[in-house]
TORPAPA-543267 format. One record per atom (N, C-alpha, C, O): atom name; x, z, y; residue in one letter. Coordinates in pm, whole numbers. Atoms other than C-alpha are relative to their C-alpha. Layout:
% TORPAPA-543267
- CA,X,Z,Y,A
...
END
This chain:
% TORPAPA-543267
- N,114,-69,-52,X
- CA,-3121,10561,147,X
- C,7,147,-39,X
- O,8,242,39,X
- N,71,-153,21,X
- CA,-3178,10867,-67,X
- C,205,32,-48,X
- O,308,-26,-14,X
- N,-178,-17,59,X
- CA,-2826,11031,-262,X
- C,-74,72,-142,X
- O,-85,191,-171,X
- N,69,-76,91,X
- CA,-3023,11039,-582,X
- C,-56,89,-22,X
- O,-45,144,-132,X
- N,109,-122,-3,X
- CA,-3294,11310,-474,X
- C,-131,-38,75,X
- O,-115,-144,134,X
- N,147,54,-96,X
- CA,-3654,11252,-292,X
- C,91,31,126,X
- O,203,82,131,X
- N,1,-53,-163,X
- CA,-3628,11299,73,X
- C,-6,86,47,X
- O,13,135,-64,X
- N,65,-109,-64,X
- CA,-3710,11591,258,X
- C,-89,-59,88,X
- O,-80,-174,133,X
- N,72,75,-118,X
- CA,-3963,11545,489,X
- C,45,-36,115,X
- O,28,-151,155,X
- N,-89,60,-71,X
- CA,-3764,11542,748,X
- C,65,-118,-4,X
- O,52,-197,90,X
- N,-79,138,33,X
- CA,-3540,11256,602,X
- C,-90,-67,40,X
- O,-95,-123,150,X
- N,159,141,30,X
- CA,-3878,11045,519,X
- C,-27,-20,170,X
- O,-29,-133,218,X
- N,56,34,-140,X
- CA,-3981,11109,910,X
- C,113,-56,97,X
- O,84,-133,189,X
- N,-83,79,-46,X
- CA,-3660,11014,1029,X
- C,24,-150,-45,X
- O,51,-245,29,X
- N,-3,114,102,X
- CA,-3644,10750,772,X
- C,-103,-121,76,X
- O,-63,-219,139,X
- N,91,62,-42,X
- CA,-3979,10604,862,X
- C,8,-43,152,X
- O,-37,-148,200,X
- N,6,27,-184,X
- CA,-3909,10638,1264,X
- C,77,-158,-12,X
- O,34,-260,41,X
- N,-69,67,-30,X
- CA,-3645,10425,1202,X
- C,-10,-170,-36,X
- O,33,-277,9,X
- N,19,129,94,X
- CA,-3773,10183,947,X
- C,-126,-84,140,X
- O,-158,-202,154,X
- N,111,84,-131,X
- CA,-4048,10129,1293,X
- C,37,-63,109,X
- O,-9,-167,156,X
- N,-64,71,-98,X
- CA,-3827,10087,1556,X
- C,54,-140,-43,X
- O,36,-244,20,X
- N,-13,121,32,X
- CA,-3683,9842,1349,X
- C,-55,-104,-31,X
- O,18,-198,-60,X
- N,77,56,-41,X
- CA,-3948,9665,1354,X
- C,-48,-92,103,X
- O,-59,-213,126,X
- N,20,45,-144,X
- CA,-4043,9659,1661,X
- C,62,-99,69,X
- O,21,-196,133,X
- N,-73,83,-115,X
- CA,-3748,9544,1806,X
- C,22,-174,-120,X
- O,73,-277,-75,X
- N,-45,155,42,X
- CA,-3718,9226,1539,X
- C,-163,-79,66,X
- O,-149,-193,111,X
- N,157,65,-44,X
- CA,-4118,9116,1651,X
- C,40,-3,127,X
- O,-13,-106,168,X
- N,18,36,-93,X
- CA,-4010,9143,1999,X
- C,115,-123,11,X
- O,99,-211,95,X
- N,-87,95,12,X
- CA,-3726,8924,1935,X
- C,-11,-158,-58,X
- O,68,-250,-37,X
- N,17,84,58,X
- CA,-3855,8681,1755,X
- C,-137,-38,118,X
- O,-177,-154,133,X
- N,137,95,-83,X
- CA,-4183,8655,2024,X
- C,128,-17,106,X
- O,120,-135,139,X
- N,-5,16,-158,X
- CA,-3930,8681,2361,X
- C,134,-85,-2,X
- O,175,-161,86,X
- N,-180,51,24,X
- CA,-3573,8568,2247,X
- C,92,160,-12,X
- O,45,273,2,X
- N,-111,-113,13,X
- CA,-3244,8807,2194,X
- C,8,61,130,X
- O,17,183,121,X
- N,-59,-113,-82,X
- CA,-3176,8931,2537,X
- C,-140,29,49,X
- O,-157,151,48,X
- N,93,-60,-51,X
- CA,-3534,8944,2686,X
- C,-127,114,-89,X
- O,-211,192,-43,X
- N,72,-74,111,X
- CA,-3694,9094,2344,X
- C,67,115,-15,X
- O,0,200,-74,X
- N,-94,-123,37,X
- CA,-3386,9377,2334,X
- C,-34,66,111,X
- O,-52,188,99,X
- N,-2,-82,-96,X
- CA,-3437,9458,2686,X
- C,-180,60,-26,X
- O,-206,178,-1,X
- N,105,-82,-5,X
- CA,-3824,9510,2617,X
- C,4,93,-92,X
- O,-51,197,-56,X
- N,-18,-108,159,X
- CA,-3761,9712,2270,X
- C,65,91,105,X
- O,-9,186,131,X
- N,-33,-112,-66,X
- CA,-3563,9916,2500,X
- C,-87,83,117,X
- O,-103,194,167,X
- N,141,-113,-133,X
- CA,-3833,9985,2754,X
- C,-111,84,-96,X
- O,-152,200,-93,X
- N,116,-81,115,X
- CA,-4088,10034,2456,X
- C,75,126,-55,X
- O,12,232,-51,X
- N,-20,-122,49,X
- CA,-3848,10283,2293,X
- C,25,119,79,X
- O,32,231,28,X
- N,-32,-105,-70,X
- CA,-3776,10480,2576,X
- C,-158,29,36,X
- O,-173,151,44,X
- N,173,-13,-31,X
- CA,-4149,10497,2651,X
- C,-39,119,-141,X
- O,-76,237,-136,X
- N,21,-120,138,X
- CA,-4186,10658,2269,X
- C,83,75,27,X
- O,34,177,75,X
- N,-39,-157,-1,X
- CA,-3951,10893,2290,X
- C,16,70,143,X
- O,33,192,144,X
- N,42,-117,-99,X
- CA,-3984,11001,2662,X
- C,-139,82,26,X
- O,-169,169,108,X
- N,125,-29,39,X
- CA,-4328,11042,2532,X
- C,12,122,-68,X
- O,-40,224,-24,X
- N,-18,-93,107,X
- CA,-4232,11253,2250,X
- C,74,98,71,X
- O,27,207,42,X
- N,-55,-107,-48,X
- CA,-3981,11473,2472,X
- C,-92,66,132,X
- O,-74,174,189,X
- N,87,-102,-78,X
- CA,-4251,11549,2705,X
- C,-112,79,-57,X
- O,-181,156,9,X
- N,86,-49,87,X
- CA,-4464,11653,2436,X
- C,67,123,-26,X
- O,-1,225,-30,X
- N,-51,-127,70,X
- CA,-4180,11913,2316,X
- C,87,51,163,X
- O,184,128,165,X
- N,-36,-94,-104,X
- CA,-4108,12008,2682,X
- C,149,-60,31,X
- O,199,27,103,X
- N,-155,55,-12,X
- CA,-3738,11820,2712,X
- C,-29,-97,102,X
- O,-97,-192,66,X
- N,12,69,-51,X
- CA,-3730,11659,3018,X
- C,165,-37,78,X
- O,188,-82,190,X
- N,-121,32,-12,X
- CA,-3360,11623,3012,X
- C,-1,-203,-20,X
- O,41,-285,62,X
- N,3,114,77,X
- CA,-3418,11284,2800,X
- C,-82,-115,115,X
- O,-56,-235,112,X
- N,38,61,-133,X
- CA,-3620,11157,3127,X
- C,60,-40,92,X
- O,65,-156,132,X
- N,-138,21,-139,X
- CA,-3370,11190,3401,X
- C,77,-89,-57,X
- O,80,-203,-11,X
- N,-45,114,16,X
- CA,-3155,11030,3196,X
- C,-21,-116,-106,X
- O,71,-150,-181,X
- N,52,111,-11,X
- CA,-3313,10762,3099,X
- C,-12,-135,120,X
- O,37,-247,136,X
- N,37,71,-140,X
- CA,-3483,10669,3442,X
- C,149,-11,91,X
- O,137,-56,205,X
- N,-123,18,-74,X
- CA,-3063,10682,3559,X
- C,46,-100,-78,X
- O,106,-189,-19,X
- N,-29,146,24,X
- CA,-3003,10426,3319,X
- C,-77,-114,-26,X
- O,-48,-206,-102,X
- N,83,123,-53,X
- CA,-3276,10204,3422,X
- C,85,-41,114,X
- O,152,-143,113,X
- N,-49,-54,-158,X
- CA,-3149,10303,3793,X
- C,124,-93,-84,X
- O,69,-184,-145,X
- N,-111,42,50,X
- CA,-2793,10167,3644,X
- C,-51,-176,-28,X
- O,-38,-276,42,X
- N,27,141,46,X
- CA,-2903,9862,3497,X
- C,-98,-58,117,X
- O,-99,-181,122,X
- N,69,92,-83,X
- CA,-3146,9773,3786,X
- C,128,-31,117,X
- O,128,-152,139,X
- N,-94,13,-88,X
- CA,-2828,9791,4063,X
- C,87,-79,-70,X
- O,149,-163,-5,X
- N,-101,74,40,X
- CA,-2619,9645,3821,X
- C,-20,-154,63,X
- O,51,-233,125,X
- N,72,173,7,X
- CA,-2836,9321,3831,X
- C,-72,-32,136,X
- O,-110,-148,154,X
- N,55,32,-106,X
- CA,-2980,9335,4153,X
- C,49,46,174,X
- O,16,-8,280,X
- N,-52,-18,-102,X
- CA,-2775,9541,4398,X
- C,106,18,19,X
- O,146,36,134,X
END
């Protein structure tokens, strides 16, 4: 975790993001199963952070995103 020093805040907020996602995605796994609980953790996380990049104006992180939905929906359906 640390390299024998506190955190920076930064660290801690990266730290913490991560310690949530991970979370997340074991509760959805454990309510939906492995592939249908990964694919929702992946909709939920892209939801938080295309959230968060429209907050700081980045709407790079949108496009592609919604191209690899676009990707994965043709894969499986067209």
């Amino acid at each position: 975790m640390s390299a024998g020093r506190p955190l920076t805040r930064a660290e801690r907020k990266k730290y913490n993001r991560a310690q949530h996602e991970r979370k997340i995605r074991e509760d959805l796994i454990a309510q939906h199963g492995n592939e249908l609980g990964t694919f929702y953790f992946w909709l939920r996380l892209i939801n938080i952070r295309g959230t968060q990049s429209v907050r700081e104006g980045d709407t790079a992180f949108i496009r592609d995103a919604a191209l690899a939905l676009e990707n994965v929906h043709r894969r499986h359906f067209g």
